[in-house]
C-alpha positions as CSV (number, residue, x, y, z in Angstrom):
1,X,-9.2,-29.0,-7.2
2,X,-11.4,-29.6,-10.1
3,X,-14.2,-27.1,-9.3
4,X,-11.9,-23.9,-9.5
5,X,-11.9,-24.3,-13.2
6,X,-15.7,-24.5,-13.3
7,X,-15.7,-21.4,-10.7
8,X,-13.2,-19.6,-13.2
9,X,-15.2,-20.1,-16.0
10,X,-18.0,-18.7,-14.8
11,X,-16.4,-15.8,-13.0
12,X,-17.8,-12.7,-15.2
13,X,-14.2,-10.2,-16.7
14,X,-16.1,-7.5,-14.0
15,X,-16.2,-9.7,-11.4
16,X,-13.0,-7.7,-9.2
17,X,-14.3,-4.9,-10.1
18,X,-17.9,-5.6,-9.2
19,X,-16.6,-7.0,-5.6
20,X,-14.4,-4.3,-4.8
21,X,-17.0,-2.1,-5.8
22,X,-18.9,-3.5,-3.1
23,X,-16.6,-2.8,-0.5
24,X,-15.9,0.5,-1.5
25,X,-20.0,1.5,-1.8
26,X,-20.2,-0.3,1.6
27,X,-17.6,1.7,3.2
28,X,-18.7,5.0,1.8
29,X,-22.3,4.3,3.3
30,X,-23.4,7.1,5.6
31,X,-24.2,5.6,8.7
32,X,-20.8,4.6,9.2
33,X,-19.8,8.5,9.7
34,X,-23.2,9.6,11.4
35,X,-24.0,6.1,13.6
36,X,-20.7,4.3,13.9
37,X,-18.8,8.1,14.3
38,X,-15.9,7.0,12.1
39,X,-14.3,10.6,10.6
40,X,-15.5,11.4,7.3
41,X,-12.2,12.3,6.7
42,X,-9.1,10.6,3.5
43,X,-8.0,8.3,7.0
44,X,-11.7,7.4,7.8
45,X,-12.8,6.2,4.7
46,X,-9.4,4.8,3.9
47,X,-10.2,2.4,7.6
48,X,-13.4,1.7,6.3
49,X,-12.2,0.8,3.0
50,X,-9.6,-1.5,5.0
51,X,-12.1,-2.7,7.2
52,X,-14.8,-4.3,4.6
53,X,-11.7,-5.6,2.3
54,X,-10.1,-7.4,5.0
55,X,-13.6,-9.3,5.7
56,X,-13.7,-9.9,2.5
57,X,-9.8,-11.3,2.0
58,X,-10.6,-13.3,5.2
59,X,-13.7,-15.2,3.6
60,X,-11.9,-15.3,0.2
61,X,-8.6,-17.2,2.1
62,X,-10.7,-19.3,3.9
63,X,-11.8,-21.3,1.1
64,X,-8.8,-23.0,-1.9
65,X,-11.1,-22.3,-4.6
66,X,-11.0,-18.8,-3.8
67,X,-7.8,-18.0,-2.7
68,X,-7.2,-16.4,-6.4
69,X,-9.9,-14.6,-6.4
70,X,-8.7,-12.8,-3.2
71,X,-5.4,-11.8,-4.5
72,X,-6.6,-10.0,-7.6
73,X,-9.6,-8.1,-5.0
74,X,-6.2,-7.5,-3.1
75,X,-4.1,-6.2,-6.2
76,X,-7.3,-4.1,-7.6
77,X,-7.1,-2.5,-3.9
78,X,-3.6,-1.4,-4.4
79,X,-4.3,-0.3,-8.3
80,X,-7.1,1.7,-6.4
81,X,-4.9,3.1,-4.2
82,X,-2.2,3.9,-6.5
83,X,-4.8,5.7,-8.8
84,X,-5.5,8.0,-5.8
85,X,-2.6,9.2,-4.7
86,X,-1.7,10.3,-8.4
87,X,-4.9,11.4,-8.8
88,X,-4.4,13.8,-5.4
89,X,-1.1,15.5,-6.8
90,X,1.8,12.5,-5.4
91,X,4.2,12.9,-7.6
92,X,6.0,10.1,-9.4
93,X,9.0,10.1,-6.8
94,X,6.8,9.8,-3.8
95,X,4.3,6.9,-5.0
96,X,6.3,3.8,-4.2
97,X,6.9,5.2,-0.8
98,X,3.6,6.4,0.1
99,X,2.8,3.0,-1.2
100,X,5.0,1.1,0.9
101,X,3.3,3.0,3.8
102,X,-0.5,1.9,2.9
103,X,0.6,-2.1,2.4
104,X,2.1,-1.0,6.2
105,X,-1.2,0.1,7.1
106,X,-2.9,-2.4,5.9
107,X,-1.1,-5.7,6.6
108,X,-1.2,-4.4,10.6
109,X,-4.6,-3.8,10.4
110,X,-5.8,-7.4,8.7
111,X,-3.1,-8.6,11.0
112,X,-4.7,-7.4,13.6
113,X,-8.5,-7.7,12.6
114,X,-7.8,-11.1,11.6
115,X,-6.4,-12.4,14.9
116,X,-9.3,-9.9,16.7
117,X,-12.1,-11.7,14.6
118,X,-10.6,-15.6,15.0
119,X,-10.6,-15.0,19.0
120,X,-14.0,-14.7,18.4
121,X,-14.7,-11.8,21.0
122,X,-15.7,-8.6,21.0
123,X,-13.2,-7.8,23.9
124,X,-10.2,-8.8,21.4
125,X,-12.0,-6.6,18.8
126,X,-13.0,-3.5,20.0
127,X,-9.2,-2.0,21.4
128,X,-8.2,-3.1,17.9
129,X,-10.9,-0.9,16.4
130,X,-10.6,1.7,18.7
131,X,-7.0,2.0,17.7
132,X,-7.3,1.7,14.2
133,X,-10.5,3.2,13.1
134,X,-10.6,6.0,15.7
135,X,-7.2,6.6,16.3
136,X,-6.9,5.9,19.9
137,X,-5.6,3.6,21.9
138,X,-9.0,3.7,24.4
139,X,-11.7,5.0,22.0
140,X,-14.4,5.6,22.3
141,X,-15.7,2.6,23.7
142,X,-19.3,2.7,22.9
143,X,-18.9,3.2,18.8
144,X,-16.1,0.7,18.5
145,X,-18.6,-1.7,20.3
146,X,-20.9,-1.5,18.0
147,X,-18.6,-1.7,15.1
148,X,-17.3,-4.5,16.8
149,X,-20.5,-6.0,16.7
150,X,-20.9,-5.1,13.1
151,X,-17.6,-6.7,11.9
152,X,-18.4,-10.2,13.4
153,X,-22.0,-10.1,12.0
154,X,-20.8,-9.5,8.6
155,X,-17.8,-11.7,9.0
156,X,-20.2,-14.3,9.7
157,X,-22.6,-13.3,7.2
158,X,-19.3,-13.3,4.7
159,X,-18.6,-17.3,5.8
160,X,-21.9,-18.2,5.4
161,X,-22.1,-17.1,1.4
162,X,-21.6,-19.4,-0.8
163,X,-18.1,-19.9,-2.9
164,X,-20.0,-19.9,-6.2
165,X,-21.6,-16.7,-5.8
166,X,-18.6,-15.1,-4.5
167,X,-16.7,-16.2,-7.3
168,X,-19.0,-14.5,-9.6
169,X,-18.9,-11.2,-7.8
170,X,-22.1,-11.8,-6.1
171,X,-21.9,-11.1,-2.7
172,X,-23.1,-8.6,0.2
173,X,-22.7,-6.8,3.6
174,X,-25.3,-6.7,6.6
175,X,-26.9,-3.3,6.3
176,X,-24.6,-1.5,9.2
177,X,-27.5,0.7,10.3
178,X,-29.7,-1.9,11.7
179,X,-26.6,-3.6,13.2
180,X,-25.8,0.0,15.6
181,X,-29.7,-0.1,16.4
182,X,-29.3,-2.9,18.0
183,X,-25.4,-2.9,19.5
């Protein structure tokens, strides 16, 4: 209880932005759309975006002290979002409703990533990729193995960082390339 306001104190005013800065740059990295053959496509990058930020909210809840932290990464992700949609011609009306429809999205899919990732197998994993990454309810089996491979190598890699750090902003992803080398 007492080290949060240590952690707090410390946090830098960037610090959401620099962390969901992170998961944006991570998501927008090539090799995703050339190795991993997600669609370079709004939905694509919109998964990907998804993808990294529920690693990160899963870290973030796993620990009290950061709990907060993940809540303002989550609300800076829906300010993001928001942003977007304007910034692509929504109009005013349809905002809240399109809205609505990405929490949807994205509550099923850190539902289902979450639950996927705690089983601790890449059988639970990879139908939840294939379904939600590459839109189909087979998939292509042998990318959505080796994104399963990548999400619990960086999930791992995500629990294995250090709260302090986090809480400054400082934290990483595995490079994704040298994960589909190998899966």
């Amino acid at each position: 209880m007492m080290i949060w306001p240590l952690l707090r104190r410390n946090q830098r005013p960037d610090t959401i932005s620099t962390l969901y800065g992170t998961i944006v740059a991570q998501a927008r990295l090539p090799c995703f759309y050339r190795d991993y053959a997600v669609a370079d496509s709004l939905s694509g990058r919109f998964d990907l975006i998804v993808l990294h930020l529920a690693l990160a909210l899963e870290r973030f809840s796993a620990d009290s002290v950061l709990r907060d932290l993940g809540q303002r990464l989550f609300d800076r992700f829906c300010r993001d979002m928001d942003d977007n949609l304007r910034e692509m011609g929504v109009g005013d009306l349809r905002v809240p409703k399109e809205m609505r429809r990405i929490g949807d999205a994205f509550y099923g899919r850190f539902r289902a990533y979450r639950a996927a990732l705690n089983a601790g197998r890449d059988q639970e994993l990879i139908p939840v990729i294939a379904r939600n990454v590459y839109g189909a309810a087979a998939g292509p089996q042998a990318v959505a193995r080796c994104l399963a491979a990548y999400m619990q190598q960086a999930a791992s890699a995500l629990r294995a960082q250090e709260a302090k750090a986090l809480a400054c902003g400082a934290f990483y992803f595995l490079d994704p390339a040298a994960i589909a080398k190998v899966a």
